[in-house]
C-alpha positions as protocol buffer text, in pm:
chain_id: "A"
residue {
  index: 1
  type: UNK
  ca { x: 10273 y: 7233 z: 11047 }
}
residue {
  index: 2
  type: UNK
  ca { x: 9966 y: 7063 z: 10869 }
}
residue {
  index: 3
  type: UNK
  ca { x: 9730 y: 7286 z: 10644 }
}
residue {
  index: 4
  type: UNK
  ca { x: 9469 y: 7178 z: 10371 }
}
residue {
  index: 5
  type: UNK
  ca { x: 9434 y: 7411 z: 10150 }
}
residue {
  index: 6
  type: UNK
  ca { x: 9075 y: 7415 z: 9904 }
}
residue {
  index: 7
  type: UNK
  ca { x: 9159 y: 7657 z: 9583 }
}
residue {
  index: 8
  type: UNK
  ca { x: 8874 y: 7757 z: 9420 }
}
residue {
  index: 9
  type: UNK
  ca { x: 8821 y: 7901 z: 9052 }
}
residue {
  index: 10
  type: UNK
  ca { x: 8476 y: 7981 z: 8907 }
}
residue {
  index: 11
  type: UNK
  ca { x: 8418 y: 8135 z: 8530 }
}
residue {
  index: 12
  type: UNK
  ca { x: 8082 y: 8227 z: 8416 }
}
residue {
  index: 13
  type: UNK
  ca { x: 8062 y: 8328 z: 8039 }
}
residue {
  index: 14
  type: UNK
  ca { x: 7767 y: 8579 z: 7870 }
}
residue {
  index: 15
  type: UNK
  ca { x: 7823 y: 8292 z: 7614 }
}
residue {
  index: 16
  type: UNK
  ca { x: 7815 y: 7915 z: 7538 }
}
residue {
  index: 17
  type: UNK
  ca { x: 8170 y: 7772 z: 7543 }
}
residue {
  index: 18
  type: UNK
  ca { x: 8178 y: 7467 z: 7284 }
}
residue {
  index: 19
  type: UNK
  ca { x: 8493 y: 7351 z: 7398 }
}
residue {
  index: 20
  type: UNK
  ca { x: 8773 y: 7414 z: 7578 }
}
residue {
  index: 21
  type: UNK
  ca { x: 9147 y: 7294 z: 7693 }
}
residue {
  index: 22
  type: UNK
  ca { x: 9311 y: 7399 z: 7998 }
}
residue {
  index: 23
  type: UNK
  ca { x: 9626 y: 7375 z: 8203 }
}
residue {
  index: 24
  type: UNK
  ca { x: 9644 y: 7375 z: 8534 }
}
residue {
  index: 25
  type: UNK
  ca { x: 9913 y: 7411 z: 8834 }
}
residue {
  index: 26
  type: UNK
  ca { x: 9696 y: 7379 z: 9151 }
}
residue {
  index: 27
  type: UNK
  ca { x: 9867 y: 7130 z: 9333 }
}
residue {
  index: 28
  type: UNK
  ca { x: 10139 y: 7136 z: 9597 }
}
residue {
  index: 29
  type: UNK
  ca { x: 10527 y: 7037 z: 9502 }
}
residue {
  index: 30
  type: UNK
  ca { x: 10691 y: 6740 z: 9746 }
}
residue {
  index: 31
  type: UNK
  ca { x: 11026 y: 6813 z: 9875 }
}
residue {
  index: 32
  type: UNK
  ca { x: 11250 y: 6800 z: 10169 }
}
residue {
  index: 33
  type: UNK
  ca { x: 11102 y: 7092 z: 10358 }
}
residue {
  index: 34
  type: UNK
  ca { x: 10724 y: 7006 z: 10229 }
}
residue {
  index: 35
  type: UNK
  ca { x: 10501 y: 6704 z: 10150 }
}
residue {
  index: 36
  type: UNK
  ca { x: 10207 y: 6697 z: 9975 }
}
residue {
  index: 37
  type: UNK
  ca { x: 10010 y: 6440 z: 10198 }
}
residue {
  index: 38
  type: UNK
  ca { x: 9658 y: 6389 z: 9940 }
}
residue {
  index: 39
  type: UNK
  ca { x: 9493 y: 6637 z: 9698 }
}
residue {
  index: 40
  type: UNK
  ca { x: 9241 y: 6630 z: 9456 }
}
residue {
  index: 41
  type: UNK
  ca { x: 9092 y: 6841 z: 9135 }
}
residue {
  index: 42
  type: UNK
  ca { x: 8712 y: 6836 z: 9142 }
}
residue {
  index: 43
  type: UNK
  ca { x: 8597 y: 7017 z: 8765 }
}
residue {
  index: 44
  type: UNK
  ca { x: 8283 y: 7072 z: 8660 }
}
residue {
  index: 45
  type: UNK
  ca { x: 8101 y: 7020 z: 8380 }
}
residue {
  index: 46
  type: UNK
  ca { x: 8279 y: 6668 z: 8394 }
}
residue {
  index: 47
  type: UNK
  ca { x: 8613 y: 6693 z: 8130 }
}
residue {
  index: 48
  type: UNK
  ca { x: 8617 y: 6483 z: 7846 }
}
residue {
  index: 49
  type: UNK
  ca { x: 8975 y: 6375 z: 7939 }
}
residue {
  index: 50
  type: UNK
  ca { x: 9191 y: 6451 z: 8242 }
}
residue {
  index: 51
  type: UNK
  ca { x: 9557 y: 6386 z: 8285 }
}
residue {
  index: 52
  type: UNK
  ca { x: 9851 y: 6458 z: 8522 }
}
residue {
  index: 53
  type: UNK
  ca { x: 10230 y: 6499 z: 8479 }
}
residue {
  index: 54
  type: UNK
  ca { x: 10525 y: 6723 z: 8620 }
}
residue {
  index: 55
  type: UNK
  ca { x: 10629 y: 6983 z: 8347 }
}
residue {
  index: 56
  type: UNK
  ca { x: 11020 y: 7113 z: 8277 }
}
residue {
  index: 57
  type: UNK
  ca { x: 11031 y: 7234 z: 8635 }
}
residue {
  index: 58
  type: UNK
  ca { x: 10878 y: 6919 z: 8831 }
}
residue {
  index: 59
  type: UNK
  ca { x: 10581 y: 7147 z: 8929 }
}
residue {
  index: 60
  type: UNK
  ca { x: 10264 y: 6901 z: 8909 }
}
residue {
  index: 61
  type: UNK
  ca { x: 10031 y: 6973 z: 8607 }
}
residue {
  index: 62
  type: UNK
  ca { x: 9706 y: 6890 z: 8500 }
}
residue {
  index: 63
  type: UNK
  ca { x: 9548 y: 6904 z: 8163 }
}
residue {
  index: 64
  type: UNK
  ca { x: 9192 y: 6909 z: 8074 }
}
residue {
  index: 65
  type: UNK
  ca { x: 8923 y: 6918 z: 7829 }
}
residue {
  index: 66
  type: UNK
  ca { x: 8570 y: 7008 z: 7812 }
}
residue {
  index: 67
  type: UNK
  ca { x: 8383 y: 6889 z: 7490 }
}
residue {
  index: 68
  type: UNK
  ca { x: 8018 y: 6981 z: 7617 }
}
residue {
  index: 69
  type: UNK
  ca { x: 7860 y: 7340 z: 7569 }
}
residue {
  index: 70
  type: UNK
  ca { x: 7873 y: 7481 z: 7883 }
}
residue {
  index: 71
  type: UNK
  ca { x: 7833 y: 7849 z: 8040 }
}
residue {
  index: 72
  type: UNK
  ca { x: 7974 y: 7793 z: 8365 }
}
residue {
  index: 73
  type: UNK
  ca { x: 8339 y: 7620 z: 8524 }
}
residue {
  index: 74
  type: UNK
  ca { x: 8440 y: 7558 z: 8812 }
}
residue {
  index: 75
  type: UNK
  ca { x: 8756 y: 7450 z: 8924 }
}
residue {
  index: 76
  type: UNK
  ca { x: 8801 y: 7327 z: 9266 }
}
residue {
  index: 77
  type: UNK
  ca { x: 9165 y: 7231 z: 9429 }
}
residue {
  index: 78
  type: UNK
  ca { x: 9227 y: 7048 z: 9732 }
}
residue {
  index: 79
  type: UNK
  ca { x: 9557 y: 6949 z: 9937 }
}
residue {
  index: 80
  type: UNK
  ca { x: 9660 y: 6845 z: 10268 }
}
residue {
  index: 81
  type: UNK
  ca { x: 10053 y: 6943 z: 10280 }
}
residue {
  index: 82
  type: UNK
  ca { x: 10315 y: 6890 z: 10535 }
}
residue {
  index: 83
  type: UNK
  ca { x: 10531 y: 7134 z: 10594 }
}
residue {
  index: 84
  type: UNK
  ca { x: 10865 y: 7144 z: 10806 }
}
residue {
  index: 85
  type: UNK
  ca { x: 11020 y: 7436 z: 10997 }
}
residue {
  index: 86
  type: UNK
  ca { x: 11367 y: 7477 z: 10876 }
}
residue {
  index: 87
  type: UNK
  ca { x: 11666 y: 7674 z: 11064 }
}
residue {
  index: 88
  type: UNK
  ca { x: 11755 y: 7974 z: 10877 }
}
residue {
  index: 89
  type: UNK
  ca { x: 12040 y: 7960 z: 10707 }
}
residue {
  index: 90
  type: UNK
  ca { x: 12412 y: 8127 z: 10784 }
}
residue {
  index: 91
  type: UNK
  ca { x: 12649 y: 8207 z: 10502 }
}
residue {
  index: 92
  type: UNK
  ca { x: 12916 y: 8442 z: 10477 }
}
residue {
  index: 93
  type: UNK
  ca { x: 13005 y: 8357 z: 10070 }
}
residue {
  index: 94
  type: UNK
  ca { x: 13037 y: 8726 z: 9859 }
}
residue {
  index: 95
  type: UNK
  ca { x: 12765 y: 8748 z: 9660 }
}
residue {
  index: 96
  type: UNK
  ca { x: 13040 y: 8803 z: 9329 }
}
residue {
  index: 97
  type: UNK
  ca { x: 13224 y: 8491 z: 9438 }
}
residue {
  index: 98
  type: UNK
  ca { x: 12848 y: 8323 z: 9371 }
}
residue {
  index: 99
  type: UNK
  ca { x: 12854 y: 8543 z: 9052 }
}
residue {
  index: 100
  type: UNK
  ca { x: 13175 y: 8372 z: 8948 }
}
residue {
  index: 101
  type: UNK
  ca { x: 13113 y: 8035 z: 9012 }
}
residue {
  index: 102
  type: UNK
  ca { x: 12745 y: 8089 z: 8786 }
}
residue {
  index: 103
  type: UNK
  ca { x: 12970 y: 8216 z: 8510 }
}
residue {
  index: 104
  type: UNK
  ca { x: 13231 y: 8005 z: 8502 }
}
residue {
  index: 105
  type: UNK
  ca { x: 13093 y: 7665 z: 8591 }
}
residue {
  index: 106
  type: UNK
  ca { x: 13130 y: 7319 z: 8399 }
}
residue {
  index: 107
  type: UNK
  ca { x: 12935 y: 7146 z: 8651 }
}
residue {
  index: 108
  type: UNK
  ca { x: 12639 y: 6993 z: 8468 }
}
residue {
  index: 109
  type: UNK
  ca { x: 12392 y: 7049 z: 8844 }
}
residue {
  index: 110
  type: UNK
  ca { x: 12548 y: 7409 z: 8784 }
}
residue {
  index: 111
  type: UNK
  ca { x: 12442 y: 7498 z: 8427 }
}
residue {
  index: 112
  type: UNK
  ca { x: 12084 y: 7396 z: 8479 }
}
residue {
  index: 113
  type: UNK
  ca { x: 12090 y: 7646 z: 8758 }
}
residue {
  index: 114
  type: UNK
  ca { x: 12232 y: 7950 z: 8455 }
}
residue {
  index: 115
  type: UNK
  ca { x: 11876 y: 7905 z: 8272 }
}
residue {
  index: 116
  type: UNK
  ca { x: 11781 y: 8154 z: 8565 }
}
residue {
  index: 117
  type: UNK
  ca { x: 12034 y: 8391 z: 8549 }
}
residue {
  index: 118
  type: UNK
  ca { x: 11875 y: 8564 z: 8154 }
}
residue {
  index: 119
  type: UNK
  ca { x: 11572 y: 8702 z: 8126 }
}
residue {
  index: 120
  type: UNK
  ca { x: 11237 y: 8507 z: 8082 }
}
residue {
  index: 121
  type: UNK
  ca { x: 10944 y: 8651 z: 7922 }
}
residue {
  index: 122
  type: UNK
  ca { x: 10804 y: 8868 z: 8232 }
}
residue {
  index: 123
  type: UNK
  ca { x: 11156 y: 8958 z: 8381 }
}
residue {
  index: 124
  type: UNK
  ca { x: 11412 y: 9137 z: 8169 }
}
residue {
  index: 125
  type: UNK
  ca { x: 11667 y: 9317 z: 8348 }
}
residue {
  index: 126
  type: UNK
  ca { x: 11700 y: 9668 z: 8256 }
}
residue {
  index: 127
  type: UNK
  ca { x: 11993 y: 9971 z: 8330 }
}
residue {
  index: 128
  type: UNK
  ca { x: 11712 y: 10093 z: 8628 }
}
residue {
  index: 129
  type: UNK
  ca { x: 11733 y: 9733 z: 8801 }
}
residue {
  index: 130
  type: UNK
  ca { x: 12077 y: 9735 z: 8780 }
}
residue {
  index: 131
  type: UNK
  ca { x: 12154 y: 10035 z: 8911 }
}
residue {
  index: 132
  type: UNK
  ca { x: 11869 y: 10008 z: 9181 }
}
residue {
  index: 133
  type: UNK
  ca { x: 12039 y: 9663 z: 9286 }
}
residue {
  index: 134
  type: UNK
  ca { x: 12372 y: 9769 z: 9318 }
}
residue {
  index: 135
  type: UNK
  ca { x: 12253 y: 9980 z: 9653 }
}
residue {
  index: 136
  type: UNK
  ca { x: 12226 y: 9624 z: 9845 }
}
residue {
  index: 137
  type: UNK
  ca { x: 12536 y: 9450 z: 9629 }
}
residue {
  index: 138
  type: UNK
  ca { x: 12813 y: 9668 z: 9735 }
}
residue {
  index: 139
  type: UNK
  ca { x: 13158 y: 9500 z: 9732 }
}
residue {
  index: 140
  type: UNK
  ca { x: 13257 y: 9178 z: 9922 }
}
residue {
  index: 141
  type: UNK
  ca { x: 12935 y: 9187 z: 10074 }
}
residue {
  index: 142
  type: UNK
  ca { x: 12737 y: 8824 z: 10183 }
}
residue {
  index: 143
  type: UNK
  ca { x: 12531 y: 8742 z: 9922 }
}
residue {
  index: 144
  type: UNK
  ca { x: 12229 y: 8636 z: 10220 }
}
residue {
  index: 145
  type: UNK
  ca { x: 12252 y: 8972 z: 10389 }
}
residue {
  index: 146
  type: UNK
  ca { x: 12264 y: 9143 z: 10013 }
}
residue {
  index: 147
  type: UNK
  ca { x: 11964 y: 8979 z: 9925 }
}
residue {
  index: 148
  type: UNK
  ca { x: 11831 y: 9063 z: 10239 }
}
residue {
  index: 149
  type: UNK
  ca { x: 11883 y: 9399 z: 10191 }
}
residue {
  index: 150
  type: UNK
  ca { x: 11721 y: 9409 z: 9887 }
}
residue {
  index: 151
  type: UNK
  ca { x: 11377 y: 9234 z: 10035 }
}
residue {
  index: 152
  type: UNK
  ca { x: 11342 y: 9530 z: 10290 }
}
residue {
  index: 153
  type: UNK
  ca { x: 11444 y: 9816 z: 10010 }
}
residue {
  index: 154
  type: UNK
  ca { x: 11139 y: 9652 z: 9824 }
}
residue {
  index: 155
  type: UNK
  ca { x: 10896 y: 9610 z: 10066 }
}
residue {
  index: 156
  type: UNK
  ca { x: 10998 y: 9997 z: 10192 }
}
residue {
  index: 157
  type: UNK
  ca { x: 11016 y: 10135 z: 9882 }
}
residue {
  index: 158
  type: UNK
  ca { x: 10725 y: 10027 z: 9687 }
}
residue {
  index: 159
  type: UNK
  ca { x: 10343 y: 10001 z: 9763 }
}
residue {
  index: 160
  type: UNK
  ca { x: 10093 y: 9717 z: 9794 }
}
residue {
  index: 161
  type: UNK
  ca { x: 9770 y: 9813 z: 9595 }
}
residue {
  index: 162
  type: UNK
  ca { x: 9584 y: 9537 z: 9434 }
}
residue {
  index: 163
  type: UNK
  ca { x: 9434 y: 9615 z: 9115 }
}
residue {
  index: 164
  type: UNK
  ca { x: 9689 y: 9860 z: 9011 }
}
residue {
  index: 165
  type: UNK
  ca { x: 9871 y: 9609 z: 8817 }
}
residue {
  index: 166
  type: UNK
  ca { x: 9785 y: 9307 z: 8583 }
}
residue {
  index: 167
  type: UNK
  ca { x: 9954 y: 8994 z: 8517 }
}
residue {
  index: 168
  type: UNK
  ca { x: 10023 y: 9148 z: 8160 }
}
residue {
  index: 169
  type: UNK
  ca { x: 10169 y: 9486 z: 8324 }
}
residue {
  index: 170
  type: UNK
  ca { x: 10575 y: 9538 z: 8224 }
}
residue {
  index: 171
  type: UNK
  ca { x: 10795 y: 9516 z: 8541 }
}
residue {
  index: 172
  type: UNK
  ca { x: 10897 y: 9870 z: 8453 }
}
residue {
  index: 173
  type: UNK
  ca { x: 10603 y: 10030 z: 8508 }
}
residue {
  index: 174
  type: UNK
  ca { x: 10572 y: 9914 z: 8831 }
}
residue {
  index: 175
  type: UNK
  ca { x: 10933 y: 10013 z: 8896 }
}
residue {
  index: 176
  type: UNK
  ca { x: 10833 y: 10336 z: 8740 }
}
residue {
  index: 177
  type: UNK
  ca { x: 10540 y: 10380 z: 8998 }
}
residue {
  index: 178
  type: UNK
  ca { x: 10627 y: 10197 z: 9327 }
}
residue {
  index: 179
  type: UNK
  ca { x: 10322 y: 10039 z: 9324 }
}
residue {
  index: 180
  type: UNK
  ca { x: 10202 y: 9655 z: 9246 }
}
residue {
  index: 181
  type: UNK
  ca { x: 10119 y: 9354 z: 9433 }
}
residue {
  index: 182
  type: UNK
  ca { x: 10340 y: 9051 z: 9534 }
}
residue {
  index: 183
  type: UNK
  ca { x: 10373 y: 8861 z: 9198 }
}
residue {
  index: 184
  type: UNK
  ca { x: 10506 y: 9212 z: 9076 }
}
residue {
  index: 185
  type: UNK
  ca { x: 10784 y: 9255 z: 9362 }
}
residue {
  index: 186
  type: UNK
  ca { x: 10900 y: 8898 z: 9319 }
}
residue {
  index: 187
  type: UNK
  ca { x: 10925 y: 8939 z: 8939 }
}
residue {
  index: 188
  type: UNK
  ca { x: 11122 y: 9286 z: 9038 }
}
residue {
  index: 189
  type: UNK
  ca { x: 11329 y: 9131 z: 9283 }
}
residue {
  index: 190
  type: UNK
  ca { x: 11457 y: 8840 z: 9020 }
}
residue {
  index: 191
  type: UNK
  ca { x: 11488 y: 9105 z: 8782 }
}
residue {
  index: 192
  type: UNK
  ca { x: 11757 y: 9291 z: 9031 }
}
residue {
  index: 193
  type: UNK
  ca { x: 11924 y: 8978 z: 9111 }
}
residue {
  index: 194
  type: UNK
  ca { x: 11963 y: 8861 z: 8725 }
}
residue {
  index: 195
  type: UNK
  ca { x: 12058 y: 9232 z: 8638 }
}
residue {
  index: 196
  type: UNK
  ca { x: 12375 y: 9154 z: 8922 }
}
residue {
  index: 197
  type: UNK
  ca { x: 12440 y: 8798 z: 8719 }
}
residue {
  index: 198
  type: UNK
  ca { x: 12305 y: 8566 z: 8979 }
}
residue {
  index: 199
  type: UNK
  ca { x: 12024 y: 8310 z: 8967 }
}
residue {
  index: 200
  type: UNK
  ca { x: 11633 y: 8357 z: 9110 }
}
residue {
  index: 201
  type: UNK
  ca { x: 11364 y: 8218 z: 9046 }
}
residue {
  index: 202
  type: UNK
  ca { x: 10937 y: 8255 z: 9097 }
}
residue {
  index: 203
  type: UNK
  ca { x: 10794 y: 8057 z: 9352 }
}
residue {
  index: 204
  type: UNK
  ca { x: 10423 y: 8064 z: 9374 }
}
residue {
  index: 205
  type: UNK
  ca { x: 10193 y: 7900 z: 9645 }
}
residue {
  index: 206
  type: UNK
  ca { x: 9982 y: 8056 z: 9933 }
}
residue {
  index: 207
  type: UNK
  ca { x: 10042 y: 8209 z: 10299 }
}
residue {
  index: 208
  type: UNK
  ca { x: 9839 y: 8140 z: 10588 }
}
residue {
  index: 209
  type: UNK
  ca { x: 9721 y: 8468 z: 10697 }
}
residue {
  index: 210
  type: UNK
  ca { x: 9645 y: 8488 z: 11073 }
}
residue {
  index: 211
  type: UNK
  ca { x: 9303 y: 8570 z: 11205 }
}
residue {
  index: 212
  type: UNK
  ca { x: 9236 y: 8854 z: 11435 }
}
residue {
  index: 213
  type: UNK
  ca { x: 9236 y: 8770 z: 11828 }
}
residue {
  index: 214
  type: UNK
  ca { x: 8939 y: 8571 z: 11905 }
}
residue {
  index: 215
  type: UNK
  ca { x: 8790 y: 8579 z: 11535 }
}
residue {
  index: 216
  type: UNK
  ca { x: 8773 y: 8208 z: 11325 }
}
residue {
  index: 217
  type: UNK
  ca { x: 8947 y: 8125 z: 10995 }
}
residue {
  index: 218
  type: UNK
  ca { x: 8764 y: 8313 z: 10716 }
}
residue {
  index: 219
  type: UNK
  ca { x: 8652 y: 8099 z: 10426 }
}
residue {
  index: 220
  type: UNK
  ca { x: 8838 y: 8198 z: 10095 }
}
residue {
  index: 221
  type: UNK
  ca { x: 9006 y: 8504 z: 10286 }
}
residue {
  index: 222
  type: UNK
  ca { x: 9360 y: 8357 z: 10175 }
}
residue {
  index: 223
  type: UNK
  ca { x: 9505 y: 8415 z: 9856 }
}
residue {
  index: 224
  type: UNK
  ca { x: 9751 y: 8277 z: 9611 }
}
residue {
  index: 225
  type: UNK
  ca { x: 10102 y: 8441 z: 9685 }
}
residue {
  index: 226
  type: UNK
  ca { x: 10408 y: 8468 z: 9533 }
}
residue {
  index: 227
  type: UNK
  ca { x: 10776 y: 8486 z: 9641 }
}
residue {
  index: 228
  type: UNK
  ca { x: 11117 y: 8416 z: 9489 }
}
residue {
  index: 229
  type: UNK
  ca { x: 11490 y: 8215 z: 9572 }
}
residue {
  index: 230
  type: UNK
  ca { x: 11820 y: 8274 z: 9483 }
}
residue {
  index: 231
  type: UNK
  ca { x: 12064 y: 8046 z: 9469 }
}
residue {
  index: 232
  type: UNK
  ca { x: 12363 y: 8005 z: 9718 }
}
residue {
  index: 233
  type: UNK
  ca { x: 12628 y: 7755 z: 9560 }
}
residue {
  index: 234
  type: UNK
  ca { x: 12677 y: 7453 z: 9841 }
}
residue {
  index: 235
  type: UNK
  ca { x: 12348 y: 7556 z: 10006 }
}
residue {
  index: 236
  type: UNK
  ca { x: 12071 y: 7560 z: 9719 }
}
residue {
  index: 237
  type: UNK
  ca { x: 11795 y: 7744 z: 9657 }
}
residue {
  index: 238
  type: UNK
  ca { x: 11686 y: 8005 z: 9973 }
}
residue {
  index: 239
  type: UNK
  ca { x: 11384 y: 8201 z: 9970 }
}
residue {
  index: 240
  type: UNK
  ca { x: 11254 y: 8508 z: 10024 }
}
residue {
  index: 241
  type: UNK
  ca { x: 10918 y: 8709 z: 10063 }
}
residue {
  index: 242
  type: UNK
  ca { x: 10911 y: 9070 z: 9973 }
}
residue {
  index: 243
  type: UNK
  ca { x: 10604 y: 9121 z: 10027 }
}
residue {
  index: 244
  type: UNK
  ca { x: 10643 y: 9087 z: 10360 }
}
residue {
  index: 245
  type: UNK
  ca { x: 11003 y: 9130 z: 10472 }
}
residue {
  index: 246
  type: UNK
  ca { x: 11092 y: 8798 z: 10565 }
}
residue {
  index: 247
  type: UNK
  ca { x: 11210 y: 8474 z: 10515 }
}
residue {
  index: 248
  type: UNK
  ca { x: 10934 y: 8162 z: 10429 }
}
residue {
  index: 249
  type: UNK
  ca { x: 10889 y: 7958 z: 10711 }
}
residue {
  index: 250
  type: UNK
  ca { x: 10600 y: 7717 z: 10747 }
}
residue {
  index: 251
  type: UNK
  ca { x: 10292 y: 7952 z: 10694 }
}
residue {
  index: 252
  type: UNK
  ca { x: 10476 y: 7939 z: 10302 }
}
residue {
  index: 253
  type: UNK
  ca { x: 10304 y: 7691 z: 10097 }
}
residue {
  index: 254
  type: UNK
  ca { x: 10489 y: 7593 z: 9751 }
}
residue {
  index: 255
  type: UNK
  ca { x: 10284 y: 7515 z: 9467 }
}
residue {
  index: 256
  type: UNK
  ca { x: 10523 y: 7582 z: 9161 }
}
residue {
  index: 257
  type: UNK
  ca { x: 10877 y: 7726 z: 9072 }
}
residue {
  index: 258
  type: UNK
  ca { x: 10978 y: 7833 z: 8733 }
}
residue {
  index: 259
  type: UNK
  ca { x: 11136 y: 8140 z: 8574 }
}
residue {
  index: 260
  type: UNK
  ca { x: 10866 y: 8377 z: 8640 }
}
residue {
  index: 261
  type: UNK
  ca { x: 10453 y: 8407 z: 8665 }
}
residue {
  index: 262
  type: UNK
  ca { x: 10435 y: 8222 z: 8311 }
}
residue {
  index: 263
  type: UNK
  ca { x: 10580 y: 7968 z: 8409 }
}
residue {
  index: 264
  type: UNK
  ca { x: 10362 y: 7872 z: 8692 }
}
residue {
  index: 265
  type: UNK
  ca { x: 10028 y: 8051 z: 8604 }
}
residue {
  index: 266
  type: UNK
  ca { x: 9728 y: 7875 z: 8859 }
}
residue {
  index: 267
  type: UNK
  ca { x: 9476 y: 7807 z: 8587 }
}
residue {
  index: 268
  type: UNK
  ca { x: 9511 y: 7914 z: 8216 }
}
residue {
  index: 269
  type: UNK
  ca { x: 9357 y: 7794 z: 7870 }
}
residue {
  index: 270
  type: UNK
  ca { x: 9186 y: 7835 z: 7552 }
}
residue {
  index: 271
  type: UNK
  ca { x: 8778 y: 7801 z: 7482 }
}
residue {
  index: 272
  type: UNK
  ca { x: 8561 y: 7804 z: 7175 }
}
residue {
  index: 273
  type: UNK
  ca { x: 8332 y: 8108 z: 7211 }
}
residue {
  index: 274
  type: UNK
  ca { x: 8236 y: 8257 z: 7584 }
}
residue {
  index: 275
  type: UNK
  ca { x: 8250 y: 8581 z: 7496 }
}
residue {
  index: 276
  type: UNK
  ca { x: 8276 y: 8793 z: 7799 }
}
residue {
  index: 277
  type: UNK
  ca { x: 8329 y: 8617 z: 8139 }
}
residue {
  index: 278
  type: UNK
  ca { x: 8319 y: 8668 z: 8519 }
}
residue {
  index: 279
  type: UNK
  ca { x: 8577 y: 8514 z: 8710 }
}
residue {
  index: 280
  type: UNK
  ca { x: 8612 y: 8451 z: 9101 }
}
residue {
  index: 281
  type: UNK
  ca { x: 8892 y: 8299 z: 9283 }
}
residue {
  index: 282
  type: UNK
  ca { x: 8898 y: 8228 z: 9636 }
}
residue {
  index: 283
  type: UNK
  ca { x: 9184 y: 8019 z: 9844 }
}
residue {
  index: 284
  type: UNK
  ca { x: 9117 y: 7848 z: 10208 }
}
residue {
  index: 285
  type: UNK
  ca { x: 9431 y: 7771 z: 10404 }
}
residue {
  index: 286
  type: UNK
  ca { x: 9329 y: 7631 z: 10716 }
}
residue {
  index: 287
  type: UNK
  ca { x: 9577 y: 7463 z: 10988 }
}
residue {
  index: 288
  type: UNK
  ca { x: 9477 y: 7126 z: 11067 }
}
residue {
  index: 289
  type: UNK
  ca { x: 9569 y: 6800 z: 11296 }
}
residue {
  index: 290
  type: UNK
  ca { x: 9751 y: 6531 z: 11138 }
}
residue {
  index: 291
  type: UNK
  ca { x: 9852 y: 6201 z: 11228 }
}
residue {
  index: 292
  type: UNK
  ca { x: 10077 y: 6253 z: 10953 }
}
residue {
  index: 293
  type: UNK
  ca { x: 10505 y: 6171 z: 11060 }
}
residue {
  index: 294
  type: UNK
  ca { x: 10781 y: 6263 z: 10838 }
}
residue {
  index: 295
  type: UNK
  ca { x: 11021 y: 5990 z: 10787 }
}
């Protein structure tokens, strides 16, 4: 499947910015299940200087500056990505024989994996995750159909509502009150699978939503979404979408993976006055043709 995908970020501040620096993670990874075909960052007022690497993670990030006073930004992000169907995957390993091999491994592929088994600055694992997790991890049990388990408990047991949380809101409130929005159920479900001593991690990216029958693709009606993986010894790194019950497939666009939401954050920075600010966001993803053949 072929999608191009225009991300769009617009601040307007009740005050002259001077200057400001920002970081950015806009752009889609490459890897065997998804290609980033072209993409480009359009910013205006025009930055002083502009550059591009791939940070601790590989995730593709930009870093800007603006040197002129200016009371508006706007950041606009766009991508044509390739992305490949994959057959789901079958494995009958116990989730504590993965739990083992984490804790016990020499292997040097192996110990860069651990770095997601502790807790990172928006996930600590608490007594209440542990003992919530344990429901899906009973003994001998597959770690797929465990994890599995645990994405369905999630999206039964708690409640989309935007706005009820922030990205600054502790996981345990929203454990506390069900309720949150899919950064905060991926950031719950690593913190259940790090509470059992296994590795996740915090995928964001977007999801094609699906118009109703006979209606067009609505400009900006997409969002940013987020997800998470867990790692399966021999197998890699196999996501999941609580949000939604289900395993990616290729409506799931990756844009970044790290440890959790900080990691990854879309857009973030620091100015020189502004004061108060509005900000909008709006994502497109929007199927397209493609002449475009994987090797």
């Amino acid at each position: 499947m072929n999608y191009r995908i225009t991300h769009q970020t617009h601040y307007e501040y009740a005050e002259t910015v001077s200057l400001c620096h920002n970081q950015a993670r806009l752009i889609p990874r490459s890897f065997f299940t998804q290609t980033c075909l072209n993409s480009h960052i359009a910013i205006n007022p025009q930055p002083a200087s502009f550059r591009e690497r791939k940070d601790f993670f590989g995730n593709r990030t930009a870093y800007f500056s603006i040197e002129q006073p200016h009371n508006i930004l706007s950041v606009i992000a766009k991508s044509d990505v390739h992305i490949a169907l994959q057959t789901q995957l079958t494995s009958d390993m116990p989730w504590e024989t993965v739990y083992h091999i984490l804790k016990n491994t020499t292997d040097p592929t192996l110990l860069s994996v651990r770095q997601f088994v502790i807790d990172s600055p928006k996930v600590g694992t608490v007594p209440e995750l542990t003992k919530y997790a344990a429901l899906s991890f009973t003994k001998n049990r597959p770690l797929i159909e465990a994890v599995s388990d645990l994405t369905q408990r999630i999206y039964n047991d708690f409640e989309y509502v935007p706005g009820f949380t922030t990205i600054s809101t502790p996981l345990f409130d929203v454990f506390k009150h069900r309720k949150g929005v899919c950064q905060d159920f991926a950031h719950l479900a690593i913190g259940c699978l790090r509470a059992m001593g296994l590795a996740a991690r915090y995928i964001s990216g977007y999801l094609e939503t699906q118009p109703s029958p006979g209606k067009d693709y609505l400009i900006g009606a997409d969002a940013s979404h987020a997800w998470f993986s867990v790692y399966l010894p021999n197998h890699g790194w196999i996501d999941f979408d609580p949000t939604n019950n289900l395993m990616p497939d290729d409506r799931h666009i990756t844009v970044a993976w790290g440890r959790d939401f900080a990691d990854v954050t879309p857009l973030k920075g620091v100015v020189v006055g502004g004061g108060q600010h509005m900000l909008t966001v709006s994502v497109t993803v929007e199927p397209i043709v493609s002449k475009f053949v994987p090797a």
